[in-house]
N, C-alpha and C positions, 0 to 999 in steps of 0.2 A: 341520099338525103340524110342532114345529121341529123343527132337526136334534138335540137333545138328547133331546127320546122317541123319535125314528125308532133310536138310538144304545141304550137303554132295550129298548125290543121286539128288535132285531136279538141283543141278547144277552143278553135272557131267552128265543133261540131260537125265538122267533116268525118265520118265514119267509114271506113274501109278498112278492110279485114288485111291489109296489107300495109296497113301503118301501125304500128305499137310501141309504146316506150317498155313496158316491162312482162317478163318473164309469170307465167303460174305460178305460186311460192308452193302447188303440192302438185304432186303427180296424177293421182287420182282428184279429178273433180268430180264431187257429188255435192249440187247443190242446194242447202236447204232454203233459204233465201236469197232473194236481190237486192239491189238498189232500189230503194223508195217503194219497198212493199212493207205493209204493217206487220210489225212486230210487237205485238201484246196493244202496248197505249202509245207505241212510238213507231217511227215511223222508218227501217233500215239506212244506215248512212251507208253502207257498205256490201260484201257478199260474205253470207257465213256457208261455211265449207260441214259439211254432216260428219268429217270422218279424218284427223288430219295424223298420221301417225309423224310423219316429219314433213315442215315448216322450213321454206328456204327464204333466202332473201328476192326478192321480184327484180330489185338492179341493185348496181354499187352507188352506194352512200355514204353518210356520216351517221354513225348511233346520236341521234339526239336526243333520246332519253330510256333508261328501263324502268317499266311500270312492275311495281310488285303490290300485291293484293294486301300486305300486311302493311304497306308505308302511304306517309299520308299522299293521296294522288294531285291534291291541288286541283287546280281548274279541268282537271282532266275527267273524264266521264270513269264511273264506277263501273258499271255496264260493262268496260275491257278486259278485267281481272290481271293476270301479270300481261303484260305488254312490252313491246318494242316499238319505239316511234323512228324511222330512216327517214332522215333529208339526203335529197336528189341533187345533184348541180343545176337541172334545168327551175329548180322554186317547189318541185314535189313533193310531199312526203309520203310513204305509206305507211301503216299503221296495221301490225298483228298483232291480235287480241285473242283471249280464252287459253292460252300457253300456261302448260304444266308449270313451266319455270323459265326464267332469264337467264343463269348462272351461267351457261355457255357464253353468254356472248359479253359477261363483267370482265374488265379491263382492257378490253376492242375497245377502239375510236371508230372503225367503217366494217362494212362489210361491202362483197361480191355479189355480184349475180351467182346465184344458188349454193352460197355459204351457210350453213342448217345453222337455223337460230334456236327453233325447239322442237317438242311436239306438241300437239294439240294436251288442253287442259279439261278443268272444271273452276277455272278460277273467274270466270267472267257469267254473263247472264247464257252465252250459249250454251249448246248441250253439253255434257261430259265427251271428251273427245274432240270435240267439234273447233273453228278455228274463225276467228272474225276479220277481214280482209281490207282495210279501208283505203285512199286515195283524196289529199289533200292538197290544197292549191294553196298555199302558205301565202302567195303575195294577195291574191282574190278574196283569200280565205272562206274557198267554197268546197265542200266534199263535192269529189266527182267519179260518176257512176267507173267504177276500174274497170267495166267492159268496155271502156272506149279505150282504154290504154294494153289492155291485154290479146294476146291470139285467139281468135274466133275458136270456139265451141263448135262442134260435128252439130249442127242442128236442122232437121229441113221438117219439124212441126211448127205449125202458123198456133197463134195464140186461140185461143175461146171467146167467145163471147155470149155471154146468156144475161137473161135479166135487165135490160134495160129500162129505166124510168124518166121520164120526165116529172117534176114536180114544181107546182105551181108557187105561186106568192102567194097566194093562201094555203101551201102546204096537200092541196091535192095530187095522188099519185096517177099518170099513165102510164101502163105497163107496153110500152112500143109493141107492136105486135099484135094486139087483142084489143087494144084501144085506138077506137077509128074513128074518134071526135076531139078535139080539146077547142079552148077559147083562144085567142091573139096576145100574147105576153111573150114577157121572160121566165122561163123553165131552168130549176136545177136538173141537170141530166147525171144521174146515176148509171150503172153497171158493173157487172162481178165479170171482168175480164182475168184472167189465167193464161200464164203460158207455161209450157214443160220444153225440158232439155233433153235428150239422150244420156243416161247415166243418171238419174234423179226421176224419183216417183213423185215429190211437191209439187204444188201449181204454187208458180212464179209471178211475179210482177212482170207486167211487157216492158217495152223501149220506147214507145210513143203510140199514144191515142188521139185520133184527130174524129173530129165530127162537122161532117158536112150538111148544109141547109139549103135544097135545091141547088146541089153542083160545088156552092161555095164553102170554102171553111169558114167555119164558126167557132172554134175551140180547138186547140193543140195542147195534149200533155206530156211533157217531154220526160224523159226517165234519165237525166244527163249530170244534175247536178244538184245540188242542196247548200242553200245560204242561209245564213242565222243572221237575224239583226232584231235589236229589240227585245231579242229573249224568242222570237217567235224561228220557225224555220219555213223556208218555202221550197217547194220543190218546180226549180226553176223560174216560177211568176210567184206576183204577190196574191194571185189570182187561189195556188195551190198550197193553203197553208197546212202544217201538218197535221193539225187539226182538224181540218175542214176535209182531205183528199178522201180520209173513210168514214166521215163522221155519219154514214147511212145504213146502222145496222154493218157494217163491214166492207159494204158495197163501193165502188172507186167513183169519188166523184169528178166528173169529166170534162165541164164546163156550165156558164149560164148561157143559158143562148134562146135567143127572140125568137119567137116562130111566127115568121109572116102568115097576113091573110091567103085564104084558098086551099090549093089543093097542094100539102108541102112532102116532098121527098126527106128524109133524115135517111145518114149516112153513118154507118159507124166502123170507122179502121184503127183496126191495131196489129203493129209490128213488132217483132223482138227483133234484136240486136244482130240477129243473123240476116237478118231482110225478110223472114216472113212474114207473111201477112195475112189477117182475117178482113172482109168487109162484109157486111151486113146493113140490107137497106129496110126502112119501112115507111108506108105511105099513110099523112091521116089528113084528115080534112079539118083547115083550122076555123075557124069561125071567129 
């Protein structure tokens, strides 16, 4: 398989730990966040690494640009601090961010798969040390989650789930679980779902949350990709804007969803990118 249909399946969302376009840019993974988990008021484009002593290239590129924290960055997010932007032949680019410094890689045109570009910095919003990871669809112009493009993580923990809510259109809360009544509507559904990796103490963002309503899906949140239009971003629908995914107290909002008359089953699955999986069900009598 070349790398142009491995490129093909990855982003018509086919997921298999046996497809990948690029390489870890560190040796050690410790991960402090994911893709499309909150990060202060915003919402992650990428994977930040807790701990990055050297910084390799993920594949062979073209240097399209070096970010230095002292020059003016133009349209490009402050957030990175020095930085490296790679274009792919396949339309790629990746993007490492919070780097000590660029100077290694001034007067290169390309680089290799795993030619050191730096070490981890304190020149971006991440930790001291630390290393920002990103994946861009230059033709799409969509960030995409780099666990779809990368080698599977050692992982065989399913994600968490606690705290689930529905809330009303009048703003009342049921706490799923303990609440064995509601009326006939559409409900926002909240929950603080988590997942953890092998090698990282942080609770992570999952890979998808779906919610089922007697059997059937009702809401899918995918963790795959991030488009900007308008000024606004959405994670995957228009449905998940970045605004809106934590806007509950911190809590991930999950979907809106109608809860028919009677006696209704709610379903709630979440996977990470390894294929685990949590399900939790709960039963309430709608009225």
């Amino acid at each position: 398989m070349n790398r142009l249909t491995r490129r093909a399946c990855v982003l018509g969302l086919a997921l298999s730990a046996a497809l990948f376009a690029f390489e870890w840019p560190v040796s050690e993974v410790g991960i402090l966040r994911l893709f499309g988990q909150k990060a202060g008021v915003r919402v992650e484009r990428g994977i930040v690494i807790r701990q990055a002593d050297i910084v390799r290239a993920a594949g062979n590129g073209k240097i399209l640009v070096l970010l230095e924290q002292t020059r003016d960055m133009g349209s490009f997010p402050g957030t990175l601090g020095n930085a490296v932007i790679v274009a792919h032949d396949d339309g790629l680019a990746t993007v490492y961010g919070n780097l000590g410094s660029v100077d290694r890689l001034k007067g290169r045109e390309g680089v290799e798969t795993g030619t050191i570009i730096a070490e981890g910095g304190a020149s971006g919003w991440t930790p001291t040390g630390g290393f920002s990871f990103q994946v861009f669809d230059q033709v799409k112009r969509t960030a995409l989650n780099p666990l779809l493009l990368l080698p599977a993580l050692p992982d065989k923990r399913a994600p968490a789930i606690r705290g689930v809510v529905a809330v009303s259109q009048s703003n009342q809360a049921h706490v799923l679980g303990s609440a064995k009544y509601a009326r006939q509507g559409k409900y926002r559904f909240y929950a603080d779902i988590v997942d953890t990796v092998e090698g990282s103490s942080s609770e992570l963002a999952p890979f998808r949350v779906t919610v089922l309503v007697n059997g059937r899906e009702s809401s899918s949140l995918s963790f795959e990709l991030i488009r900007s239009e308008n000024g606004r971003n959405y994670l995957g629908s228009r449905e998940y804007t970045g605004d809106r995914l934590y806007g509950d107290g911190g809590r991930m909002f999950i979907g809106e969803i109608t809860l028919p008359r009677g006696k209704t089953d709610i379903t709630v699955m979440a996977r990470d990118a390894a294929g685990n999986e949590k399900t939790v069900q709960y039963t309430m009598q709608v009225e």
